[in-house]
DRENDO-1510 file (C-alpha; in Angstrom, 1 decimal, always signed):
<recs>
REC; n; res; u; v; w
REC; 1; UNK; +317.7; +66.7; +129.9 .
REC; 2; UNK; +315.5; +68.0; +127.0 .
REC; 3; UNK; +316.4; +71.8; +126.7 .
REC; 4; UNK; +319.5; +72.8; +125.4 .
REC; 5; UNK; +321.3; +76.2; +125.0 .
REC; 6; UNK; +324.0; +76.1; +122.1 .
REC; 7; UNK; +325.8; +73.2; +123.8 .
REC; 8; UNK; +324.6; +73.4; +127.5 .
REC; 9; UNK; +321.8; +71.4; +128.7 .
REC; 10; UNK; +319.7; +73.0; +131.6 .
REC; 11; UNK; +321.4; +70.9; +134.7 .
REC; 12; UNK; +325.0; +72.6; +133.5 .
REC; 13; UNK; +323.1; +75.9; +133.2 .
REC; 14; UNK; +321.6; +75.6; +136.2 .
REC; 15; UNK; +324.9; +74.6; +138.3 .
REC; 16; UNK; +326.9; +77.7; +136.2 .
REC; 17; UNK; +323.8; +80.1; +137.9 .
REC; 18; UNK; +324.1; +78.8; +141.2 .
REC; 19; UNK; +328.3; +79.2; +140.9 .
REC; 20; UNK; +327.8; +83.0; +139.9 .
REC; 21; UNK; +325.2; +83.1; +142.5 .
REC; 22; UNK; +327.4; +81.7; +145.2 .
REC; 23; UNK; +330.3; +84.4; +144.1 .
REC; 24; UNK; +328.7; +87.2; +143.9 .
REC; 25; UNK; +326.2; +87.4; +147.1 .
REC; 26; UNK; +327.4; +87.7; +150.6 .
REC; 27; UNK; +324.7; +85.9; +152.4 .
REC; 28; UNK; +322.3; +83.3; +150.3 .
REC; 29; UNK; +318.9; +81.4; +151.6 .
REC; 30; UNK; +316.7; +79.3; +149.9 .
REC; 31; UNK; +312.9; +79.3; +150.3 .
REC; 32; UNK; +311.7; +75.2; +150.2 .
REC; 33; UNK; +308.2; +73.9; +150.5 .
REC; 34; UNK; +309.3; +70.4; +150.0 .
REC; 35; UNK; +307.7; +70.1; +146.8 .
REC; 36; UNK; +310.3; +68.8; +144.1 .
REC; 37; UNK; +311.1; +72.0; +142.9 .
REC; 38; UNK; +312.5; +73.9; +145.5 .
REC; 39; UNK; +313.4; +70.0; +146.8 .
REC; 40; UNK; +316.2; +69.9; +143.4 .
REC; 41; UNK; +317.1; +73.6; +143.2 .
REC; 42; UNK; +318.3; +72.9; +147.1 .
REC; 43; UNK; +320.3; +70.0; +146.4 .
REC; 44; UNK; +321.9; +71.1; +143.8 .
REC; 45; UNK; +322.8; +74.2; +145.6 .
REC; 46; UNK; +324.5; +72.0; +148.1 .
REC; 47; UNK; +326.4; +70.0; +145.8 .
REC; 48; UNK; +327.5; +73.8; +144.3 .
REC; 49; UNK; +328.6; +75.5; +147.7 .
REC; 50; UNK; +330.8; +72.1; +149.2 .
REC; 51; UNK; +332.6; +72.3; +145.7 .
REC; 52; UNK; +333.3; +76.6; +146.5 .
REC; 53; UNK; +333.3; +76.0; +150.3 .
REC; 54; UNK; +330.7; +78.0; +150.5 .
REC; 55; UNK; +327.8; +77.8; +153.1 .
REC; 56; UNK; +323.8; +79.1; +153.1 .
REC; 57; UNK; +320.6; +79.3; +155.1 .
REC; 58; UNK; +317.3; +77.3; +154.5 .
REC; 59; UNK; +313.6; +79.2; +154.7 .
REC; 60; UNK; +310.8; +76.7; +155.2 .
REC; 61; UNK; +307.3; +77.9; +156.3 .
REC; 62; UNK; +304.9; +75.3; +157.8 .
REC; 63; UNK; +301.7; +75.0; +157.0 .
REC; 64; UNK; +300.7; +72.6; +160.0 .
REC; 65; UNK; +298.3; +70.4; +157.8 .
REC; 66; UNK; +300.6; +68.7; +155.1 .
REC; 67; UNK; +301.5; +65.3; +153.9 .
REC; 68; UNK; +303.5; +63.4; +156.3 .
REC; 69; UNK; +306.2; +62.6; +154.1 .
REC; 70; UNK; +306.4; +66.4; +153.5 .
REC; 71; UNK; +307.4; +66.7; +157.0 .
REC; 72; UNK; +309.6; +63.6; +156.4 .
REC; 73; UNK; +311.3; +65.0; +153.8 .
REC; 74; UNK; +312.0; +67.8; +155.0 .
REC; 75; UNK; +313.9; +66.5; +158.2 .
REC; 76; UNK; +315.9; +65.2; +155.3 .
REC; 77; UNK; +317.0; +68.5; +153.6 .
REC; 78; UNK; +317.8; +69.5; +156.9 .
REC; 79; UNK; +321.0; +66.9; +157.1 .
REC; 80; UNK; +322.2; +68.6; +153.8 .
REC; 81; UNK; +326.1; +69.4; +154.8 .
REC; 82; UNK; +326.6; +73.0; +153.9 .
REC; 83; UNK; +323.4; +74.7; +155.9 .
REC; 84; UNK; +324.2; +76.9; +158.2 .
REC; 85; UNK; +321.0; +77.8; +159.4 .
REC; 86; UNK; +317.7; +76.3; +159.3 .
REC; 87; UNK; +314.7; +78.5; +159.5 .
REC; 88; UNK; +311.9; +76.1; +160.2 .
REC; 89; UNK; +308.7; +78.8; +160.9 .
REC; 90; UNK; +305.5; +77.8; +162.6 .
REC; 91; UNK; +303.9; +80.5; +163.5 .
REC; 92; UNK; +300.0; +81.3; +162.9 .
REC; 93; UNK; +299.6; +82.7; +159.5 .
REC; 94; UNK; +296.9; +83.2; +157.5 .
REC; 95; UNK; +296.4; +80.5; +154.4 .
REC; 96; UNK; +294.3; +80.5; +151.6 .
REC; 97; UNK; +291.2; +78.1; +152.0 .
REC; 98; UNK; +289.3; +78.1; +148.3 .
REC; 99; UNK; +287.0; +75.1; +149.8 .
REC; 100; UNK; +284.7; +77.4; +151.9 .
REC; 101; UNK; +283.0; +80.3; +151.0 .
REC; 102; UNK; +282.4; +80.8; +155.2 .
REC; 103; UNK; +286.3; +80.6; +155.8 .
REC; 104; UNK; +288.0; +81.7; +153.1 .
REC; 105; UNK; +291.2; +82.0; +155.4 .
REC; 106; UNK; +292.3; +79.7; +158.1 .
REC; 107; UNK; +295.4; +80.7; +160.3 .
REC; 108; UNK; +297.7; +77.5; +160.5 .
REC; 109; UNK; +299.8; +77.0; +164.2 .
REC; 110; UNK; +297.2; +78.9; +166.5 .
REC; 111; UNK; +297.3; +78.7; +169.6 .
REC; 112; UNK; +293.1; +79.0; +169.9 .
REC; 113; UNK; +293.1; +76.0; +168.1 .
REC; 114; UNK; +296.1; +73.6; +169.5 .
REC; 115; UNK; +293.6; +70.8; +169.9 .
REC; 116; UNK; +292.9; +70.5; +166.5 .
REC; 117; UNK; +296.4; +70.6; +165.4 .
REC; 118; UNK; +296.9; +68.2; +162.5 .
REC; 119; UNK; +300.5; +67.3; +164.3 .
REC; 120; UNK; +302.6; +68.0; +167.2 .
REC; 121; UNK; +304.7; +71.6; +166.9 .
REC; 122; UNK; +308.2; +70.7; +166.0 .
REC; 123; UNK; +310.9; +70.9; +168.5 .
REC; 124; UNK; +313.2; +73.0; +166.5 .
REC; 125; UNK; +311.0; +75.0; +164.5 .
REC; 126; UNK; +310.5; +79.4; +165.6 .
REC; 127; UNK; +306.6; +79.7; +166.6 .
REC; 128; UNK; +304.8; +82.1; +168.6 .
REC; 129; UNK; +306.6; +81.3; +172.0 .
REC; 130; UNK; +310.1; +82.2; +170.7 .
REC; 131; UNK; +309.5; +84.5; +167.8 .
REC; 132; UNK; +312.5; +86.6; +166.8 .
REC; 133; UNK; +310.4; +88.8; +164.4 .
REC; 134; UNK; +309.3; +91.9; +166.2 .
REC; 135; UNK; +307.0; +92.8; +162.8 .
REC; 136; UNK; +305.5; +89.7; +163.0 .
REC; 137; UNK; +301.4; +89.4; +163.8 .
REC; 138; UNK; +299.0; +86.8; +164.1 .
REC; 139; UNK; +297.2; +86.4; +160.7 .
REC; 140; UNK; +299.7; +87.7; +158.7 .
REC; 141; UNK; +299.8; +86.7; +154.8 .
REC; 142; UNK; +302.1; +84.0; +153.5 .
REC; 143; UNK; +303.2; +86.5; +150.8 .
REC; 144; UNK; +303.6; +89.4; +153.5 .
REC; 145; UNK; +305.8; +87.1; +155.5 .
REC; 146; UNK; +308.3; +86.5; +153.1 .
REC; 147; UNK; +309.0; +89.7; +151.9 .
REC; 148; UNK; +309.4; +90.9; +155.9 .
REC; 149; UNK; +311.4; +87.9; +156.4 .
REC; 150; UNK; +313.9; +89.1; +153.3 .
REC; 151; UNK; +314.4; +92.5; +155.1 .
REC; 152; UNK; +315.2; +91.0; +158.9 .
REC; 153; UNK; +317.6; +88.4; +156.8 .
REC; 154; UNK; +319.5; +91.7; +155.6 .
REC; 155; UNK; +319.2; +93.3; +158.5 .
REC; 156; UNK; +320.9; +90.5; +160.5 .
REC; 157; UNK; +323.3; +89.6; +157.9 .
REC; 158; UNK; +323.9; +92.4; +155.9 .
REC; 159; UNK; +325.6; +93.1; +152.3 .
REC; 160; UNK; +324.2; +91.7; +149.3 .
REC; 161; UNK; +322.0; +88.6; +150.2 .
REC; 162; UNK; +320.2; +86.5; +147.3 .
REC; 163; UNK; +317.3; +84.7; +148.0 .
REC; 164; UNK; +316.7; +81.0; +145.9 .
REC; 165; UNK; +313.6; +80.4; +144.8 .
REC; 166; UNK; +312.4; +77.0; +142.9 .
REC; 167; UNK; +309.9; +78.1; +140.3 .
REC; 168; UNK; +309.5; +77.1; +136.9 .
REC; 169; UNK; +307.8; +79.3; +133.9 .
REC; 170; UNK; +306.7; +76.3; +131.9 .
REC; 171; UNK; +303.7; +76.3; +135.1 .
REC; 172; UNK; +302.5; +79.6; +134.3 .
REC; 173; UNK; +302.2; +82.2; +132.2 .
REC; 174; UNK; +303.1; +85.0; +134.4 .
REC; 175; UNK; +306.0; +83.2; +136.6 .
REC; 176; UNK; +307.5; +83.7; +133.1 .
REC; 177; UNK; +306.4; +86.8; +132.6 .
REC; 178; UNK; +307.7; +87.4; +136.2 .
REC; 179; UNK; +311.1; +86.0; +136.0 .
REC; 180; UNK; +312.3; +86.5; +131.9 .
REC; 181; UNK; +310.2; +89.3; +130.7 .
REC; 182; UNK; +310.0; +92.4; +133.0 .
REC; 183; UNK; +312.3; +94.8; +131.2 .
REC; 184; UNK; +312.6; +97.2; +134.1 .
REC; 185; UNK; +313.4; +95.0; +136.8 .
REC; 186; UNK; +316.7; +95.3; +138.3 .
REC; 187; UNK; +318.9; +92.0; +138.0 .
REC; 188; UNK; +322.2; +91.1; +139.2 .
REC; 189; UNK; +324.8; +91.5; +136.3 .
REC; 190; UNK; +322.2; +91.4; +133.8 .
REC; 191; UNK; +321.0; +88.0; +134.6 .
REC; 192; UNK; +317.5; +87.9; +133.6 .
REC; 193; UNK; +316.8; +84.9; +136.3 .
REC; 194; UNK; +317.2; +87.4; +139.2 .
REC; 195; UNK; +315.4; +90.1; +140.4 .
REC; 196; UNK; +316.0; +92.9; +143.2 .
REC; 197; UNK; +313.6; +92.9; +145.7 .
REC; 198; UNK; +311.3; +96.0; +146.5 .
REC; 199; UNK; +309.1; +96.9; +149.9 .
REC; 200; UNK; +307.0; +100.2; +149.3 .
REC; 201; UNK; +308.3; +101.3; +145.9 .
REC; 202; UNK; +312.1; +101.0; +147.4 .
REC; 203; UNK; +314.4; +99.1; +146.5 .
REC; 204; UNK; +316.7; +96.7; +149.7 .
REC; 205; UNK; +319.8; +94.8; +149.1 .
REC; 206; UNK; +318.2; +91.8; +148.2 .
REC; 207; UNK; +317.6; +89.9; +144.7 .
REC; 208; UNK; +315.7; +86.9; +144.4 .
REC; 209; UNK; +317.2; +84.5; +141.8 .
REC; 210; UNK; +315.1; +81.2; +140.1 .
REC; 211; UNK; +317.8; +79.2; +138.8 .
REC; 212; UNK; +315.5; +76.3; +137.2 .
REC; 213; UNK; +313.6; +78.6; +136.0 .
REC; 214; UNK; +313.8; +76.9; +132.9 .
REC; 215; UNK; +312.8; +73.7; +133.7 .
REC; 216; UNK; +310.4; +71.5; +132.7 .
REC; 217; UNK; +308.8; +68.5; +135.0 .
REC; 218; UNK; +311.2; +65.9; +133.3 .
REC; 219; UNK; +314.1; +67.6; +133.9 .
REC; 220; UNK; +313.5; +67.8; +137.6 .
REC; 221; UNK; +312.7; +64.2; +137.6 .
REC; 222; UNK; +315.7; +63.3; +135.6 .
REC; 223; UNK; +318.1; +65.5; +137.8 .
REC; 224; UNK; +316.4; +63.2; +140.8 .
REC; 225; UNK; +317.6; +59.8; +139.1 .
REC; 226; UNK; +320.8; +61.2; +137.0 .
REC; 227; UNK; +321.7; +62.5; +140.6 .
REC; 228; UNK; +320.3; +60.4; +143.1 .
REC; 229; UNK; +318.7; +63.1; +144.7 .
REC; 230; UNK; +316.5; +62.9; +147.7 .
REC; 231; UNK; +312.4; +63.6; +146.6 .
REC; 232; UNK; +309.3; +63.6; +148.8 .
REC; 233; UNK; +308.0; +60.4; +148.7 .
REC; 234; UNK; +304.1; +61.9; +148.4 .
REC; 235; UNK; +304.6; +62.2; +144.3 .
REC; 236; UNK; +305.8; +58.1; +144.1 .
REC; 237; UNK; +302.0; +57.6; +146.1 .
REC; 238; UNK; +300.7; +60.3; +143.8 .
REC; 239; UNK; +301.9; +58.7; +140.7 .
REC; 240; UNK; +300.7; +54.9; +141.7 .
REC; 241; UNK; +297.5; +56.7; +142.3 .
REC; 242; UNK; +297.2; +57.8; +138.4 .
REC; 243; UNK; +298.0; +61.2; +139.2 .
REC; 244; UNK; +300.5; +62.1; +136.1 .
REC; 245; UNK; +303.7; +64.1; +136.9 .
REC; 246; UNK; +302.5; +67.1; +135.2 .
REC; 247; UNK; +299.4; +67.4; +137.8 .
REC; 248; UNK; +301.0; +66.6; +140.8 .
REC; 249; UNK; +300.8; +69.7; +143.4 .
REC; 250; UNK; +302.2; +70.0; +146.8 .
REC; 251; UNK; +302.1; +73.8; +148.7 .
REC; 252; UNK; +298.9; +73.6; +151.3 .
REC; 253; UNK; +296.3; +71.6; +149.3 .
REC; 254; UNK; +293.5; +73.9; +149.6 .
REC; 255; UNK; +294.8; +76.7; +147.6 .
REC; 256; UNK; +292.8; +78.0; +144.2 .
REC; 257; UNK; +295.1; +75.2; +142.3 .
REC; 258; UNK; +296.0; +72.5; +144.8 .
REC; 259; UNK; +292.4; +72.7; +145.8 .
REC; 260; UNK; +291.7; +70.6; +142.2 .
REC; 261; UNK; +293.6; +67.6; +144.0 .
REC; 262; UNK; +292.5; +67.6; +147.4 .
REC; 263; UNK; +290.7; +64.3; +146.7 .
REC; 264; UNK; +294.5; +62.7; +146.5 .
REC; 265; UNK; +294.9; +63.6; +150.5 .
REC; 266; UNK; +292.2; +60.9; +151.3 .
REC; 267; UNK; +293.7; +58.4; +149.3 .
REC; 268; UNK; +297.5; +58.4; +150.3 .
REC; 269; UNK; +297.5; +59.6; +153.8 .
REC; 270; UNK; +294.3; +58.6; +155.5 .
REC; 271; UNK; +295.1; +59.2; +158.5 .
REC; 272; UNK; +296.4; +62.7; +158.4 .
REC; 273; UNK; +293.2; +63.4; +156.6 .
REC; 274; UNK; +291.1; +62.3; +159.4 .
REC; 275; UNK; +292.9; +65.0; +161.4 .
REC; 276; UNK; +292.5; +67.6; +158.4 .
REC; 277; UNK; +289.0; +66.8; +158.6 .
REC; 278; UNK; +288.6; +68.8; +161.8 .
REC; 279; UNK; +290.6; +71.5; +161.2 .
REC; 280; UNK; +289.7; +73.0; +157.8 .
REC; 281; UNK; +286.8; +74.2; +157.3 .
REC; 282; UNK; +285.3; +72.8; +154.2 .
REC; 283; UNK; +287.9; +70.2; +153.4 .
REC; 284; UNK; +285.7; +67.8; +152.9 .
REC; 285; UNK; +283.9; +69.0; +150.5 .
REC; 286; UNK; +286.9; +70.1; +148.7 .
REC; 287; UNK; +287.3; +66.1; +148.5 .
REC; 288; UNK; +284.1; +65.3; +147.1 .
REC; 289; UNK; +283.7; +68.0; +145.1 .
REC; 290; UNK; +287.0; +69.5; +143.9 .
REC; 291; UNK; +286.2; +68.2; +140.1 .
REC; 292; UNK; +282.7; +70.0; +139.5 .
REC; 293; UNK; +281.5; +73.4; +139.1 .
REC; 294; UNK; +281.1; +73.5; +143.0 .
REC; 295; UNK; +284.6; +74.9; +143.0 .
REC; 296; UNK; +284.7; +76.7; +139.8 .
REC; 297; UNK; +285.5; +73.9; +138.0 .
REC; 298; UNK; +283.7; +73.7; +134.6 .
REC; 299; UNK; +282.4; +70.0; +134.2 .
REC; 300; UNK; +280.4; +68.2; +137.0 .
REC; 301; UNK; +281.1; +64.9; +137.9 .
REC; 302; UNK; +277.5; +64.1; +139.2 .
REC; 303; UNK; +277.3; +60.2; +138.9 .
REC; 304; UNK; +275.6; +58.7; +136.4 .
REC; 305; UNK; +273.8; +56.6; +138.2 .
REC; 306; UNK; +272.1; +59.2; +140.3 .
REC; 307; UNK; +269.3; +61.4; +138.7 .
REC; 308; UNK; +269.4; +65.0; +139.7 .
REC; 309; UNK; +266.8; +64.5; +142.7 .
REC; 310; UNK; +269.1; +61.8; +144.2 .
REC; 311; UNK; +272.6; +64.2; +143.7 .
REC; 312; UNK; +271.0; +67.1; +144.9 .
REC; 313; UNK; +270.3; +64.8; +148.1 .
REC; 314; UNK; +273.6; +63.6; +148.0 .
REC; 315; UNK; +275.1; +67.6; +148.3 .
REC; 316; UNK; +272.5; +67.9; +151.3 .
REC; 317; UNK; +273.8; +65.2; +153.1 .
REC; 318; UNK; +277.7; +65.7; +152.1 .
REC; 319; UNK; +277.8; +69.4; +153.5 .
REC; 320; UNK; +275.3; +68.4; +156.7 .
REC; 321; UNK; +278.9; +65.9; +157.4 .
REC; 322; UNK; +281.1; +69.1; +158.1 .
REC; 323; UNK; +278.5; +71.8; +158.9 .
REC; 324; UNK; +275.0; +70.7; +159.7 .
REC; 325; UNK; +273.4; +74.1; +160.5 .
REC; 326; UNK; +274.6; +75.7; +156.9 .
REC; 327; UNK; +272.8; +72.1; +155.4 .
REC; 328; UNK; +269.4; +73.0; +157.3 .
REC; 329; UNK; +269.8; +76.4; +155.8 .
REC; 330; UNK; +270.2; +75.5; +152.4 .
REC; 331; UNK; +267.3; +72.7; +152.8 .
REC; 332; UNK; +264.8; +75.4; +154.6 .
REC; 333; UNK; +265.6; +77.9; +151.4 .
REC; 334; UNK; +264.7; +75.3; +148.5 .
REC; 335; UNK; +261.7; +74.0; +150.6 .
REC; 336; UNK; +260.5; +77.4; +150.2 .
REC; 337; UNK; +261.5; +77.8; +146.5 .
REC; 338; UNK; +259.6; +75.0; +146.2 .
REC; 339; UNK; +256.5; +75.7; +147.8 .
REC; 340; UNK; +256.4; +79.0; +145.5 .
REC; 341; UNK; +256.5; +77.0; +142.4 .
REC; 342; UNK; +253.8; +74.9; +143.4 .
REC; 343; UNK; +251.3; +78.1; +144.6 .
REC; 344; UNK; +252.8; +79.6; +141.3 .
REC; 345; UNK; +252.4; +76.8; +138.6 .
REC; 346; UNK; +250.9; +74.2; +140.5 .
REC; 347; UNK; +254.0; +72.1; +140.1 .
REC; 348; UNK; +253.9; +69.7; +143.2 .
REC; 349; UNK; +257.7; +68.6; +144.9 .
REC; 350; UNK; +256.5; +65.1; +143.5 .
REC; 351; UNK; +256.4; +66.7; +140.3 .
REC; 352; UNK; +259.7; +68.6; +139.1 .
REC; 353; UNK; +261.4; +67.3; +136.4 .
REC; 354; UNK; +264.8; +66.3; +136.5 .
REC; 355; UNK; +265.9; +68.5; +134.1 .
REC; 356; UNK; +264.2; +71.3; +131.9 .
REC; 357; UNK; +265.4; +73.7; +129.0 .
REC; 358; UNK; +268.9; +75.0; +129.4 .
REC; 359; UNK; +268.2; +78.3; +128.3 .
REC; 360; UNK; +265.1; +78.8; +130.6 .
REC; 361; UNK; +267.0; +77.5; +133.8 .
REC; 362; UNK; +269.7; +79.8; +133.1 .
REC; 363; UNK; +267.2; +82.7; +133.1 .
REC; 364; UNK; +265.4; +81.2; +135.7 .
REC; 365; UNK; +262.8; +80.5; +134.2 .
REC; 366; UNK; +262.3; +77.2; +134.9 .
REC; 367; UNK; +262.1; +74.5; +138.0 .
REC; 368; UNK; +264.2; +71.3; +137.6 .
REC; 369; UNK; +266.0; +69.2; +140.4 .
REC; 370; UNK; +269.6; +70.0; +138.1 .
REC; 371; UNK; +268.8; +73.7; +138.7 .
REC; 372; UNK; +268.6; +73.0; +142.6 .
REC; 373; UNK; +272.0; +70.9; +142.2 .
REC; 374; UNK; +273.6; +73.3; +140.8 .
REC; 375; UNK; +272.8; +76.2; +142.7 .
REC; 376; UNK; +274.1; +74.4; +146.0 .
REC; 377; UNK; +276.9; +72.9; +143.9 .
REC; 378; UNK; +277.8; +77.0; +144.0 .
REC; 379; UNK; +278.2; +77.5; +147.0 .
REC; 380; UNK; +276.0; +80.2; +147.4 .
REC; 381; UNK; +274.7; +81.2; +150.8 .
REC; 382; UNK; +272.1; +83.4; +149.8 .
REC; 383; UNK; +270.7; +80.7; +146.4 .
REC; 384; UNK; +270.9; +83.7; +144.2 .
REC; 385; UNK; +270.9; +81.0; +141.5 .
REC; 386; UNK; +267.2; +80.1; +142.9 .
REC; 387; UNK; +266.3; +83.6; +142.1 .
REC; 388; UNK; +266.8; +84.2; +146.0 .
REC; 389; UNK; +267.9; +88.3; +147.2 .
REC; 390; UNK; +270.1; +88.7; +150.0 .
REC; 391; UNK; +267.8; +89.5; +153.3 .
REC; 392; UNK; +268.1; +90.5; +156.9 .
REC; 393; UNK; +266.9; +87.0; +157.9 .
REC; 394; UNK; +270.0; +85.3; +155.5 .
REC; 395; UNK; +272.1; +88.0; +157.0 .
REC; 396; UNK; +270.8; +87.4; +160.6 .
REC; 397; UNK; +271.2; +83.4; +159.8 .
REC; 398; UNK; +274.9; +84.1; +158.5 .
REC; 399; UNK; +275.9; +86.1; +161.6 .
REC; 400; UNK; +274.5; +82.8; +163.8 .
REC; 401; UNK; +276.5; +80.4; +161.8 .
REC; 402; UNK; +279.7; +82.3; +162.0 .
REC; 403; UNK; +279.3; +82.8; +165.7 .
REC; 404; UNK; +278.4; +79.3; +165.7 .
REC; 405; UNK; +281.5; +78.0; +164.1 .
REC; 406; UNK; +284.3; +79.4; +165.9 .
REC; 407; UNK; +284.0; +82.4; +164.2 .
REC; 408; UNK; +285.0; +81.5; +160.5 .
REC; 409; UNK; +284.6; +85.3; +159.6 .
REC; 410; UNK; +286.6; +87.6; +162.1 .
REC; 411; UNK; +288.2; +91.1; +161.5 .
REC; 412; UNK; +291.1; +89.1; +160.7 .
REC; 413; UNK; +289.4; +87.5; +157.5 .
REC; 414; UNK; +290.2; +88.8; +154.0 .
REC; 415; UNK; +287.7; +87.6; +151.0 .
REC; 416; UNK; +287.1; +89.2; +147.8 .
REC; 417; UNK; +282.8; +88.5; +148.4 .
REC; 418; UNK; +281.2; +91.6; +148.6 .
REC; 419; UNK; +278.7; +90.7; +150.8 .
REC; 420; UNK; +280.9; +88.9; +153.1 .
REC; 421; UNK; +283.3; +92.1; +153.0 .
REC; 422; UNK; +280.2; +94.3; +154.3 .
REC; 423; UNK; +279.6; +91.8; +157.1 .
REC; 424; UNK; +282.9; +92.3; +158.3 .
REC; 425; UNK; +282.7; +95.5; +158.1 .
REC; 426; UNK; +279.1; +95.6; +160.7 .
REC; 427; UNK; +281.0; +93.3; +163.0 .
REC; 428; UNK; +283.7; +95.3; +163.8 .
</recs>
């Protein structure tokens, strides 16, 4: 255990938060994903409350289409001794899905879409069939849910309840930010590592309280082995694959971070990623193309062996695997930006360079196979990259495809595209 305050290293500081936490709130929860976070701060929690004889509740929200030994684990937190309740939700929210610039949301659990389901519904989990939440709706947020979910558990419960959450600022800037520097948060006895909860600027009896905030990935990792903790078996299989502890990510992989190793799901659990396959859109391509600018990533990993021609081929035929029709459309719209150069400039297909002058294919200026590439490694419908507008035809095309695909844009879907916003908007 690295970090040390005065004399107290951060698994005693952690265990003295959890003991004022314990005595001070009526009714306590913890929010786990099954990551090793949330996996420790549990744990430890339990080891706290037999010592008090005290006993708490469990929030875990499913995401359907996780790692196996997520699942596994998870089954295992469940025999913890001093749960009293365990709150295992399935019900059809809406996740982010920063793979596909046509679904930008998919809604885990729904019914609609049973036969794709990446696994079973668990026997003991609340779904749609026996929902107890009267608030709840079908698409709601993940971060709507949880808030909701801390008002019912009041509600129900009431008095002061604290809510556990495993988060560590050394991840990101603004968790610590969050969690140790908002001055005009409200905490519980001056504890900077909690926080009262608001809904609509007022404030409800609840605080949420992060005691590993302070944490860094060795220390979880050492409280594991000091402790013989349980731990989800998916970061051993990350690990052996070369992923290092510091990059390993759990949550639902195709979020704007986890999306970076999506490639991993292939690799250790092939056979739940067959079933992924089918049921998010643009997972796939996620996989082959979570390292390069296709996904906002800055370098491309374009191999060299290929020259531009052959990758640009090679991002044709990996999309026409998940979505053929949006491959044809990209394929009809650089024929044709093809076909201009050539009445243009009298540059025949047979005849554009691999590459030409950074500076001129960045103003567009320019025909080169790496331009092409990297205008569908954007994944932009309309190739504005091509020097292509937005037209009624695109727009007509779009409407087809979404139609087409089970509807991947519905009145449901919430992007931050402009264009795909005003769609919306017309098909309502």
């Amino acid at each position: 255990m690295s970090k040390k305050y005065i004399e107290k290293n951060v698994l005693d500081a952690a265990i003295e938060r959890l003991e004022i936490v314990f005595q001070n709130f009526d009714n306590i929860y913890f929010s786990v994903s099954g990551g090793k976070d949330s996996s420790v701060m549990v744990q430890l929690a339990n080891i706290v409350a037999k010592k008090l004889n005290k006993k708490f509740d469990v929030l875990f929200i499913d995401l359907e289409a996780q790692y196996k030994h997520t699942v596994k684990h998870i089954e295992e937190l469940k025999q913890l001794s001093q749960i009293r309740d365990f709150y295992h939700i399935a019900l059809p929210m809406a996740l982010r899905n920063a793979v596909s610039v046509l679904q930008p949301k998919w809604i885990c659990w729904e019914e609609e879409s049973k036969h794709l389901w990446v696994r079973e519904m668990p026997e003991d989990s609340i779904n749609i069939n026996n929902c107890p939440f009267k608030w709840f709706r079908k698409g709601e947020e993940f971060e709507e849910f949880i808030v909701q979910f801390a008002n019912w558990y009041q509600k129900k419960y009431k008095g002061t309840v604290g809510c556990g959450i495993g988060i560590r600022t050394d991840e990101s800037l603004n968790r610590f930010r969050t969690i140790a520097l908002q001055e005009k948060k409200v905490t519980l006895k001056n504890c900077n590592w909690t926080t009262k909860l608001k809904i609509n600027d007022k404030y409800i009896d609840v605080y949420n309280f992060y005691p590993i905030y302070d944490w860094r990935t060795e220390d979880i990792w050492g409280a594991v082995s000091k402790l013989d903790l349980k731990f989800n078996y998916i970061y051993e299989l990350m690990y052996k694959n070369g992923v290092s502890i510091y990059e390993q990510r759990l949550c639902q992989p195709y979020g704007d971070d986890q999306r970076n190793g999506l490639d991993q799901f292939k690799a250790l659990e092939y056979d739940t990623w067959s079933k992924v396959l089918n049921r998010v859109n643009g997972v796939n391509f996620g996989n082959i193309y979570c390292k390069t600018t296709a996904l906002g990533n800055i370098k491309s990993c374009k191999p060299e062996f290929m020259t531009w021609q052959e990758y640009t081929v090679f991002l044709l035929e990996s999309i026409g695997i998940y979505n053929r029709d949006l491959m044809f459309h990209y394929y009809r719209k650089i024929t044709k930006f093809m076909i201009w150069y050539k009445k243009k400039y009298g540059i025949a297909i047979e005849n554009i360079p691999d590459t030409a002058e950074c500076k001129l294919e960045n103003q567009k200026k320019a025909i080169s196979w790496r331009r092409i590439a990297r205008a569908i490694e954007k994944n932009d419908f309309y190739l504005r990259r091509l020097s292509f507008g937005q037209t009624k035809t695109d727009d007509e095309e779009l409407k087809k495809l979404i139609h087409s695909w089970d509807n991947l844009l519905s009145r449901d879907t919430i992007t931050d595209d402009k264009t795909l916003q005003k769609i919306i908007e017309q098909m309502k």
